[in-house]
C-alpha positions as CSV (number, residue, x, y, z in Angstrom):
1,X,-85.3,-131.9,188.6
2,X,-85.5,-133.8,185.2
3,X,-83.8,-130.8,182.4
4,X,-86.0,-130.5,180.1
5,X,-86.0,-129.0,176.4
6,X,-87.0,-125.4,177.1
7,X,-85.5,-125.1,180.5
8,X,-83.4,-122.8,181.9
9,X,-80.2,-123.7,184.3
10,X,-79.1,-121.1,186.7
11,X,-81.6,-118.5,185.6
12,X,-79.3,-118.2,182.4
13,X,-78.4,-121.2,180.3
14,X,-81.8,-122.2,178.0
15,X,-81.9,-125.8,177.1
16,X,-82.3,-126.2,173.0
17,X,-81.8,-129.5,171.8
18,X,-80.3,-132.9,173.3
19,X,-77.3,-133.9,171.7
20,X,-76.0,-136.7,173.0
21,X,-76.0,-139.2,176.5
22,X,-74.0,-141.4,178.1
23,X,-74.5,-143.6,181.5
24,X,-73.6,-140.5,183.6
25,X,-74.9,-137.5,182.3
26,X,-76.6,-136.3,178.7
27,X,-75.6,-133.5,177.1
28,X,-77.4,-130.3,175.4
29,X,-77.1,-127.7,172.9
30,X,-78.2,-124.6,175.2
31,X,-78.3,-120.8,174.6
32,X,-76.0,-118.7,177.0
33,X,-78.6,-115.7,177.4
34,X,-76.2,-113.6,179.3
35,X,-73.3,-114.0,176.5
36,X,-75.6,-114.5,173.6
37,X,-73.9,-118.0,172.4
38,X,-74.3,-121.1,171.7
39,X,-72.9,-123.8,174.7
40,X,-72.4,-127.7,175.1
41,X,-74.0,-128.4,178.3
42,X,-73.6,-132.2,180.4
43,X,-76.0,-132.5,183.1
44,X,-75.1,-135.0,185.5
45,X,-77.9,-137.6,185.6
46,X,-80.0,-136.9,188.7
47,X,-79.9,-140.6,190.0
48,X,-76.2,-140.7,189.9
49,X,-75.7,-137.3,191.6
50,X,-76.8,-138.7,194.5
51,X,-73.0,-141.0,194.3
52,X,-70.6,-138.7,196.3
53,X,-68.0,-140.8,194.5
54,X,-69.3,-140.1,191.0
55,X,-70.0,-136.3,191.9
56,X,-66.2,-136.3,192.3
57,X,-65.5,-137.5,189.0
58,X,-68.1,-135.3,188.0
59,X,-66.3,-132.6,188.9
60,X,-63.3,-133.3,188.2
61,X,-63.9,-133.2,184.7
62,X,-64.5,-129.7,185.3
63,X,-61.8,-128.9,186.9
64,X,-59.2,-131.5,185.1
65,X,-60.3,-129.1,181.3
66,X,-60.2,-125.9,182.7
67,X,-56.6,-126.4,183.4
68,X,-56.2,-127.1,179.8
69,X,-55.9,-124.3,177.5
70,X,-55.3,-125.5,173.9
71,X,-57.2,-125.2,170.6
72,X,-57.5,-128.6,170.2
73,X,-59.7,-129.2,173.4
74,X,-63.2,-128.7,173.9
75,X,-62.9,-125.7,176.5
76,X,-64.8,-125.5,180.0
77,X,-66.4,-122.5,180.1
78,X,-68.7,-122.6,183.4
79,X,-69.5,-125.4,185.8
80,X,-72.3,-125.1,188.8
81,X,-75.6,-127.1,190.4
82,X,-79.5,-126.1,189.9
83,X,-81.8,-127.7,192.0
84,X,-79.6,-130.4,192.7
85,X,-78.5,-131.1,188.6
86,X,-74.6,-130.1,188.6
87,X,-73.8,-129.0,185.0
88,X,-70.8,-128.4,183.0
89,X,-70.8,-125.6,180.3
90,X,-68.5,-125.9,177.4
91,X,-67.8,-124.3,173.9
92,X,-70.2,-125.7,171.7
93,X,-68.6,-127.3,168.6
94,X,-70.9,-127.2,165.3
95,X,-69.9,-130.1,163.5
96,X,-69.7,-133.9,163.6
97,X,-67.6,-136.7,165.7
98,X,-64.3,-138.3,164.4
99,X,-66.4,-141.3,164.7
100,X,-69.3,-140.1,162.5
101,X,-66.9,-138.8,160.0
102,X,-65.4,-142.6,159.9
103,X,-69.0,-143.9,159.9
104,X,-69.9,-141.9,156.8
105,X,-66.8,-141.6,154.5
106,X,-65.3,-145.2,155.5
107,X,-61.3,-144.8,155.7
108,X,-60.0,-140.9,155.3
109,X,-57.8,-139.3,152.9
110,X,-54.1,-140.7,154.5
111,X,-52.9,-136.5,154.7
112,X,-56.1,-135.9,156.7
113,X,-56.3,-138.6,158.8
114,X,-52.5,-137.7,160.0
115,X,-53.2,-134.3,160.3
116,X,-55.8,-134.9,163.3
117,X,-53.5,-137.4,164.3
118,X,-51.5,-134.2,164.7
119,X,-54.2,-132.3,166.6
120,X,-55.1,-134.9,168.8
121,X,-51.5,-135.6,170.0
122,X,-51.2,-131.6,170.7
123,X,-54.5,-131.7,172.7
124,X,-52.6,-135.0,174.8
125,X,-49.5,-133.2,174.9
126,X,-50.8,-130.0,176.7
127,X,-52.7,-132.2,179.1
128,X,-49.5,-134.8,179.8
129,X,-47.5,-131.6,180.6
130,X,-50.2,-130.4,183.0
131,X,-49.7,-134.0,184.4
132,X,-52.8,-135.3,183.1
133,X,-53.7,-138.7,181.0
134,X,-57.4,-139.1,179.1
135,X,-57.4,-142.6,179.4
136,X,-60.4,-142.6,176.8
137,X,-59.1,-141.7,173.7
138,X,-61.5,-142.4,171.0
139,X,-63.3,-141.4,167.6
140,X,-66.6,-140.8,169.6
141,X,-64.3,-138.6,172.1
142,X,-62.7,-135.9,169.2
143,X,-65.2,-133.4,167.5
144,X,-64.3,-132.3,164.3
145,X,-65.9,-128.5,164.0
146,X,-67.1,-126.9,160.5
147,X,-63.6,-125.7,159.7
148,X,-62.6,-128.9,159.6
149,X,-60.2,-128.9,163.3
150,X,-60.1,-131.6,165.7
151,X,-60.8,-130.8,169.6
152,X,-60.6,-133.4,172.1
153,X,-63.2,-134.1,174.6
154,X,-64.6,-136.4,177.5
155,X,-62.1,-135.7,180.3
156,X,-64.5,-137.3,182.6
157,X,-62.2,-140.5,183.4
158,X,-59.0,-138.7,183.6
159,X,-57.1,-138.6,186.4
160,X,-53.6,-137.2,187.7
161,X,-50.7,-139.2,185.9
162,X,-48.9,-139.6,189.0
163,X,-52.4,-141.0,190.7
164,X,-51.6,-144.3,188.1
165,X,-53.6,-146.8,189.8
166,X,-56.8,-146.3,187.8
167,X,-58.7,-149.3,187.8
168,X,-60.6,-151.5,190.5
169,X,-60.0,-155.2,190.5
170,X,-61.3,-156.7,187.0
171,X,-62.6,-153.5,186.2
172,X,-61.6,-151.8,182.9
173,X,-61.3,-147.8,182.7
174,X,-61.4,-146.7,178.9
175,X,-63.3,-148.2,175.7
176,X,-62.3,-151.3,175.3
177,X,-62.3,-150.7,171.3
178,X,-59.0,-148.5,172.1
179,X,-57.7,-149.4,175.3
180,X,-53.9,-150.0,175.9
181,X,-52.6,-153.5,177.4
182,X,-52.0,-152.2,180.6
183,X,-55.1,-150.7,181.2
184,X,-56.8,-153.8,179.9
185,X,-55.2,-155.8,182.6
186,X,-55.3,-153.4,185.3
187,X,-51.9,-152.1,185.6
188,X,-50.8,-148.2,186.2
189,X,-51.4,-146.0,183.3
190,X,-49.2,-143.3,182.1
191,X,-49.4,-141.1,179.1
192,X,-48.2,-143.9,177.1
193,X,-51.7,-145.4,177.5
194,X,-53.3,-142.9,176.2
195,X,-50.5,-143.0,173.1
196,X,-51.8,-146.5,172.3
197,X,-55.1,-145.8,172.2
198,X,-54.7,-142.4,169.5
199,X,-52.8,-145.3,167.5
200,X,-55.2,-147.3,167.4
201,X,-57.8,-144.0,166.5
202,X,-54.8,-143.5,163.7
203,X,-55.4,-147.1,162.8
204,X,-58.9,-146.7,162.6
205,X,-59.1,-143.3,160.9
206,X,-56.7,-145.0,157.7
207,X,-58.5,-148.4,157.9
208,X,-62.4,-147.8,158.3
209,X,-62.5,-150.1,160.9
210,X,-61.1,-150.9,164.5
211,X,-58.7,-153.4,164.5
212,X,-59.9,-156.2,166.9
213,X,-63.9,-157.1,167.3
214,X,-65.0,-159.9,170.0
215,X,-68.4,-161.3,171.5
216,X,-67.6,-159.1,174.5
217,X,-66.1,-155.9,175.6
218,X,-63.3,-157.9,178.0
219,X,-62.3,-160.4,174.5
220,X,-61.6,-157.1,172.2
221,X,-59.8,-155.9,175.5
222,X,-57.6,-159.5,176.1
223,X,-56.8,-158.8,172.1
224,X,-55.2,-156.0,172.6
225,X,-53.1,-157.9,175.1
226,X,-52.4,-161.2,173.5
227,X,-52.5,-160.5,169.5
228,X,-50.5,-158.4,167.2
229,X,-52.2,-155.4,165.4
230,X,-53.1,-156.3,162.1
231,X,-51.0,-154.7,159.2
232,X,-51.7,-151.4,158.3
233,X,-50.7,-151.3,154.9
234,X,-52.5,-155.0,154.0
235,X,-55.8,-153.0,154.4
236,X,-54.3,-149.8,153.2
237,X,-51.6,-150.4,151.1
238,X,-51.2,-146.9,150.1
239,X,-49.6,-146.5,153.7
240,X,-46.7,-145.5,153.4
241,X,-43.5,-147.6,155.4
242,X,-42.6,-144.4,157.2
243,X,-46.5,-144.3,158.3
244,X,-46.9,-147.2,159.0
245,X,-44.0,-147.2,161.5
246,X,-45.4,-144.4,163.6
247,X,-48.6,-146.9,164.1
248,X,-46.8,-149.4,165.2
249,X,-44.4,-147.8,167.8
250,X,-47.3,-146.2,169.1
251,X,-49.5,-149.4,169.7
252,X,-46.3,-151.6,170.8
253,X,-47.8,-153.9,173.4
254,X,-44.7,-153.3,175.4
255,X,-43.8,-149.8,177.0
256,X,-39.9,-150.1,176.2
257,X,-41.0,-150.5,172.2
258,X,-43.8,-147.8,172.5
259,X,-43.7,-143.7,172.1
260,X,-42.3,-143.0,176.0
261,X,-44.3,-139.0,175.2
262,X,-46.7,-137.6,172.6
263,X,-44.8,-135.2,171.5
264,X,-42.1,-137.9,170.0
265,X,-45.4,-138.9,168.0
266,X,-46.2,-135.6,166.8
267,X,-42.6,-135.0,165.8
268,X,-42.8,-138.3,163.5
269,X,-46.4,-137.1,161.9
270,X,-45.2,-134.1,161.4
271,X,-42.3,-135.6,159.1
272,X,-45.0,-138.1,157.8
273,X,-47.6,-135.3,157.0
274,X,-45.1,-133.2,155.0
275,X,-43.9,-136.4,153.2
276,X,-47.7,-137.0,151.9
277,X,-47.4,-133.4,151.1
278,X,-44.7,-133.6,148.6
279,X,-45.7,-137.0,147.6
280,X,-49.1,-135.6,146.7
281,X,-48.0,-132.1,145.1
282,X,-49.7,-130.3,147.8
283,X,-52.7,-131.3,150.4
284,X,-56.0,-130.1,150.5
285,X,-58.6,-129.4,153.8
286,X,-57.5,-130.1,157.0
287,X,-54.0,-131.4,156.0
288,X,-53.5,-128.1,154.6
289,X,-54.6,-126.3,158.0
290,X,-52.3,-128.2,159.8
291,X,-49.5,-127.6,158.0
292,X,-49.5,-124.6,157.4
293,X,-49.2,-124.6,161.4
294,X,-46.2,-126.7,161.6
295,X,-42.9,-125.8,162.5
296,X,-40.8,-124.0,160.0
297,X,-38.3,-126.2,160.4
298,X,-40.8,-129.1,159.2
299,X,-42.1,-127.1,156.4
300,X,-39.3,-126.5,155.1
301,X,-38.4,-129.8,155.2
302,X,-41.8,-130.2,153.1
303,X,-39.8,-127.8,150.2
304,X,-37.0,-130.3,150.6
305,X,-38.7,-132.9,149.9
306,X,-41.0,-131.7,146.7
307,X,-37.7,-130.9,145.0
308,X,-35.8,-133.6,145.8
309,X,-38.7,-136.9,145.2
310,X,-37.9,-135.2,141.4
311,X,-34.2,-135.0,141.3
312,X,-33.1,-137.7,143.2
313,X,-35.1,-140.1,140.9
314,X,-33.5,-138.5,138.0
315,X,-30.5,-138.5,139.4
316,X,-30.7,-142.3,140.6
317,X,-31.8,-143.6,137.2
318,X,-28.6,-141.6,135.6
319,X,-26.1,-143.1,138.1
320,X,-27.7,-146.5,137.3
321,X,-27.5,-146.0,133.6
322,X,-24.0,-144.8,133.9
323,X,-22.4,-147.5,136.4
324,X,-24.6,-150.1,134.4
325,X,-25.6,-151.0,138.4
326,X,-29.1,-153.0,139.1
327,X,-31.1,-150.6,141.2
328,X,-34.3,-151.4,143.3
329,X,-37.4,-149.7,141.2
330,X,-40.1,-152.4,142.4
331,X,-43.5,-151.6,142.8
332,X,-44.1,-153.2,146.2
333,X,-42.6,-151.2,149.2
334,X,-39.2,-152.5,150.6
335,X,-40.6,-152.4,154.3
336,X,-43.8,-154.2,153.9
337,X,-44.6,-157.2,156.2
338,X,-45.1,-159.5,153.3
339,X,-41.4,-159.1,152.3
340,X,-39.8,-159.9,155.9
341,X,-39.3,-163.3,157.1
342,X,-41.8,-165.5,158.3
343,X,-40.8,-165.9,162.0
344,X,-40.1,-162.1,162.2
345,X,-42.0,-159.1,163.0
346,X,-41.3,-155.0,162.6
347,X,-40.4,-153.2,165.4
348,X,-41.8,-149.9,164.9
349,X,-39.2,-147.3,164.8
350,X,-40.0,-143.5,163.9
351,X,-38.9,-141.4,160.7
352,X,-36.6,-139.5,162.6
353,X,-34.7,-142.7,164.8
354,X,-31.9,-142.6,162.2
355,X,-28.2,-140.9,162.9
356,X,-24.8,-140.7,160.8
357,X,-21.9,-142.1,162.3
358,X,-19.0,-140.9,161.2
359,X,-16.4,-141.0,164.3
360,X,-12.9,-139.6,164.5
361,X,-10.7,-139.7,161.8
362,X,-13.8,-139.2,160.6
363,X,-15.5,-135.3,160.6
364,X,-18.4,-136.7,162.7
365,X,-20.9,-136.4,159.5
366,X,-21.4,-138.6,157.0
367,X,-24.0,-136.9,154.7
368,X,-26.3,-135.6,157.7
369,X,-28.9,-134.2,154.9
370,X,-30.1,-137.5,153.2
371,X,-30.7,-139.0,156.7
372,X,-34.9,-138.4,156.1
373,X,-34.7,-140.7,153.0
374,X,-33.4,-143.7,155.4
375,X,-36.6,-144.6,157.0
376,X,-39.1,-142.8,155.0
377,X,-40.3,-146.0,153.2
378,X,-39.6,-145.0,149.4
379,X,-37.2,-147.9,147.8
380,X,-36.5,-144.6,145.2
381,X,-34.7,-142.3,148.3
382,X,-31.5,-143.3,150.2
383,X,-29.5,-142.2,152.6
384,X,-25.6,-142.9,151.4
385,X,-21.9,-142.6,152.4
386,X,-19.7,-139.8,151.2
387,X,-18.0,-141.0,147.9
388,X,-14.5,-142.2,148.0
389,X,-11.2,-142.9,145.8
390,X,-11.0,-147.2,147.1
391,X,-13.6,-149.5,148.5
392,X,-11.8,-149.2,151.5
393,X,-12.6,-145.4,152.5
394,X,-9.6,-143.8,150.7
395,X,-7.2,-145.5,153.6
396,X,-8.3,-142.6,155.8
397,X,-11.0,-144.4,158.2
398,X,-12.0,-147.8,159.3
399,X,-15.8,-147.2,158.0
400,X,-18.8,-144.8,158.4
401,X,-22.4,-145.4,158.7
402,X,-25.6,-144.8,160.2
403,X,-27.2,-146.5,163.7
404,X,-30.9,-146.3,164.7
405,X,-32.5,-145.2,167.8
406,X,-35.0,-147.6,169.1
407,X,-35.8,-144.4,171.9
408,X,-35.6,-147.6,174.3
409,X,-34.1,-151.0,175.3
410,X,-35.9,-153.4,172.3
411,X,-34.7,-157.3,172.1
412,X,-34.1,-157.1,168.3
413,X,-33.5,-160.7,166.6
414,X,-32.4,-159.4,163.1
415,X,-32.3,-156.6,160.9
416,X,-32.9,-155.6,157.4
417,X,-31.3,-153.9,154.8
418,X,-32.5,-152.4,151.4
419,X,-30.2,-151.3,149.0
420,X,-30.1,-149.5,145.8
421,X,-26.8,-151.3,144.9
422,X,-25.6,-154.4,146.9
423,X,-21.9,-155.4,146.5
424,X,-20.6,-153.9,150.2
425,X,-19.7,-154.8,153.3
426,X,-21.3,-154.4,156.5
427,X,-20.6,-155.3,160.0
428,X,-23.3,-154.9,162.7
429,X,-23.2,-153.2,166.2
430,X,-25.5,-152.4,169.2
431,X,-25.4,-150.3,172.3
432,X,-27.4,-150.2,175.5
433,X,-27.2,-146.5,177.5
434,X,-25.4,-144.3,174.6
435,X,-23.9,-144.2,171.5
436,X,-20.5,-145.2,172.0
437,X,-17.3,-142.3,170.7
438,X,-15.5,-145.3,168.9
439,X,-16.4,-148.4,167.2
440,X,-14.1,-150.5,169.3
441,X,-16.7,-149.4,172.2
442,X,-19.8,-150.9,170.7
443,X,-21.1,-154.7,170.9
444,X,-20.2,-156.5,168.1
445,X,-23.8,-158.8,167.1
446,X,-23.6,-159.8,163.5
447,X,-22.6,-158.3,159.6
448,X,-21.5,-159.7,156.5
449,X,-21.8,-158.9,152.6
450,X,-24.5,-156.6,151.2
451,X,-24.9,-158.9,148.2
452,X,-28.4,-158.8,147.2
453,X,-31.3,-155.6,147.3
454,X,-32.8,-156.5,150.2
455,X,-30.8,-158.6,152.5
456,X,-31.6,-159.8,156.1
457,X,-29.0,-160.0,158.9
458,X,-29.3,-162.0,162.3
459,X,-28.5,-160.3,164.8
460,X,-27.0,-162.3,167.9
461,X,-27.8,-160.4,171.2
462,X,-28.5,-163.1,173.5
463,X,-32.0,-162.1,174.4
464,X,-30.8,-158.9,176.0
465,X,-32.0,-155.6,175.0
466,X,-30.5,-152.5,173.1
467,X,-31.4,-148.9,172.3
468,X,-28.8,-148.7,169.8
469,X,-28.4,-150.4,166.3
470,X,-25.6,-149.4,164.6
471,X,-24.5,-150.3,160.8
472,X,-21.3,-150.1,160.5
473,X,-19.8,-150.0,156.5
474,X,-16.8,-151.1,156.2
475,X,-16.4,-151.8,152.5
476,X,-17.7,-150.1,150.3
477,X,-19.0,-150.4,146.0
478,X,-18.0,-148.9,142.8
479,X,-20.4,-146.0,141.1
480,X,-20.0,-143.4,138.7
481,X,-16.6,-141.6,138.1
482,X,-14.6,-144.6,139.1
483,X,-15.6,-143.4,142.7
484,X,-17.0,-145.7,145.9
485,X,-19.9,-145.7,148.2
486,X,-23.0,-147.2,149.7
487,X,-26.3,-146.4,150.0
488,X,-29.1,-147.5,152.2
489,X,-32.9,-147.0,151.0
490,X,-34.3,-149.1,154.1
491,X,-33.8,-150.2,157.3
492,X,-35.8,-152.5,159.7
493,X,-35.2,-153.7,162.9
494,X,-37.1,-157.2,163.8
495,X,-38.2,-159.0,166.7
């Protein structure tokens, strides 16, 4: 039969309002008379029904959500056939779509677009444990209710992530607005693929505006392939470095570069949302929501960070004043693409991919607690050695220092440093399976003097590729007190 407004499905569900439609189905705002609530309902087209092949998906969708339990996912509440018209019944959701919310207020507050971020990754992450991948992440896909929460919807294309061979030949699965390399080209999906496509919603949500546009679905899709994202902080340059990062690890063309799970995402948001938090003095709306959700661990790192954005900038411009040293206080933001070399690119690394290294005769730490200032994009924060009686580490060690983890093999070309002080000396190190106990263990690639702010080393790895990034400090520069250190307000790895 052909549901009409008025209706009644199953003797119980009455049909108010259409809401939306699609090529498979249309869905309705309906009145559950036996519950007295409001429902979502998506009525398979009648035509259609008629496909055993798209009945399965059909209901599959049904059965793929109401595995899911999480508060960011629209939740299946009831799923049947009248006269031949299978239905799905959901929880209705009063509100609006990501994608309408983009459409009317243009780019979003940066603390609210990374707090759905945030949602949207928990809603992936309980359906990637369940072994589950979207595959269509997008705006039009995430409702955003009254109280201001994102839920995740449109399951209907999801499939089993061990079931990874989701497309036909030349046929794409996913909007191609959104859609990850591999899926573009046909390959097996994972949740990676669906990682790619919430950065590109990320992108989108801090931007306005999708990144690539073409005369065809398949040329936006072959963009995503062939052409680098454009950067996030040239049409938002209140992005922060550390922000910035998490967009690009996440839409990294290849899989050894990108997030390998959500939750690794989430993680870095998290550290990015309570950054915008102190930044800001607070957050407001849905930021606030969200946070006040978060781990306490991460809050309190939000505490942290509201006390110290004060004191270590007094405390900076005092040690300058004192030593008479030239410190980096320039408006533009150390890790920007307009300040790295021509031929090079970022390779996106998240706020948490930096470690001390501090190996025997070393205590195995070497000031563990600054490590959030290293990559959290501020030239004012930096992560810096213990301080010492000689350049040379008091005689008691060979160095200290800190190496990144690139959470993959990455073929890195060079690497730069940003400095509050230059005047030190640094030799450069990588490692492919673990971090190595000793310095003698690591792979030797590059180093040299520290001798200006900002300062870009090659690194020489022969094409191969490393996880591990390690710089080493072996000499170090005078400061306050006649005592000697080095600090480190920046790093970047580049391809």
């Amino acid at each position: 039969m052909a549901v009409m407004v008025g209706a009644k499905l199953h003797g119980r569900y009455r049909i108010e309002a259409q809401i939306g439609a699609g090529g498979m189905s249309t869905v309705y705002r309906a009145f559950d008379e036996t519950l007295e609530r409001e429902v979502a309902i998506k009525v398979l087209h009648s035509d259609i029904s008629r496909d055993p092949a798209a009945l399965e998906r059909f209901g599959r969708e049904a059965r793929t959500v109401a595995q899911l339990s999480d508060p960011h996912i629209v939740m299946v509440i009831d799923a049947g056939e009248d006269e031949g018209d299978p239905y799905i019944v959901f929880e209705y959701v009063r509100g609006e779509t990501l994608k309408d919310r983009i459409r009317r207020e243009g780019p979003l507050p940066v603390s609210e677009a990374v707090a759905y971020a945030i949602e949207i990754a928990q809603a992936l992450q309980a359906a990637h444990e369940r072994g589950l991948v979207h595959r269509d992440i997008k705006p039009q896909n995430v409702m955003i209710g009254e109280e201001g929460g994102a839920k995740v919807a449109d399951f209907g294309i999801a499939q089993g992530i061990e079931n990874t061979q989701l497309t036909a030949a030349g046929k794409i699965v996913g909007t191609t607005d959104y859609v990850s390399p591999e899926q573009a080209l046909g390959h097996d999906v994972t949740g990676q693929s669906d990682i790619y496509s919430l950065g590109i919603v990320l992108y989108e949500m801090l931007t306005g505006d999708i990144p690539f546009k073409g005369d065809s679905g398949v040329s936006v899709a072959m963009k995503h392939v062939q052409e680098g994202l454009p950067d996030v902080q040239r049409r938002r340059p209140e992005v922060s470095a550390a922000l910035a990062a998490v967009v690009e690890r996440a839409t990294a063309k290849e899989l050894g570069n990108r997030y390998r799970h959500v939750d690794q995402m989430e993680a870095d948001l998290e550290d990015v949302l309570t950054y915008e938090a102190a930044r800001d003095g607070g957050a407001t709306g849905e930021a606030t929501a969200v946070l006040k959700q978060l781990p306490a661990t991460v809050k309190a790192r939000a505490r942290w960070r509201r006390r110290a954005l004060a004191v270590v900038v007094y405390l900076v411009v005092a040690a300058a004043v004192t030593a008479g040293a030239v410190y980096l206080f320039k408006g533009d933001d150390p890790d920007t693409a307009s300040n790295l070399p021509s031929n090079l690119t970022p390779i996106g690394l998240g706020a948490r991919d930096g470690r001390d290294y501090d190996p025997p005769p070393g205590d195995k730490s070497e000031n563990t607690s600054q490590l959030p200032n290293l990559l959290d994009g501020r030239p004012d924060t930096f992560w810096a050695t213990e301080r010492y009686d000689t350049p040379e580490f008091a005689n008691i060690k060979d160095g200290a220092g800190v190496y990144l983890d690139a959470g993959g093999p990455v073929v890195a070309r060079a690497m730069q440093i940003v400095t509050p002080k230059a005047g030190w000396s640094v030799e450069l190190y990588v490692a492919k399976n673990s971090v190595p106990a000793s310095v003698a263990d690591w792979t030797p690639v590059g180093g040299g003097e520290v001798d200006k702010v900002r300062q870009t080393f090659g690194l020489d790895t022969g094409g191969q590729a490393f996880q591990y990034y390690l710089v080493w400090i072996t000499k170090l520069t005078d400061g306050p007190n006649g005592r000697y250190s080095a600090g480190i307000s920046g790093l970047r790895l580049l391809g």
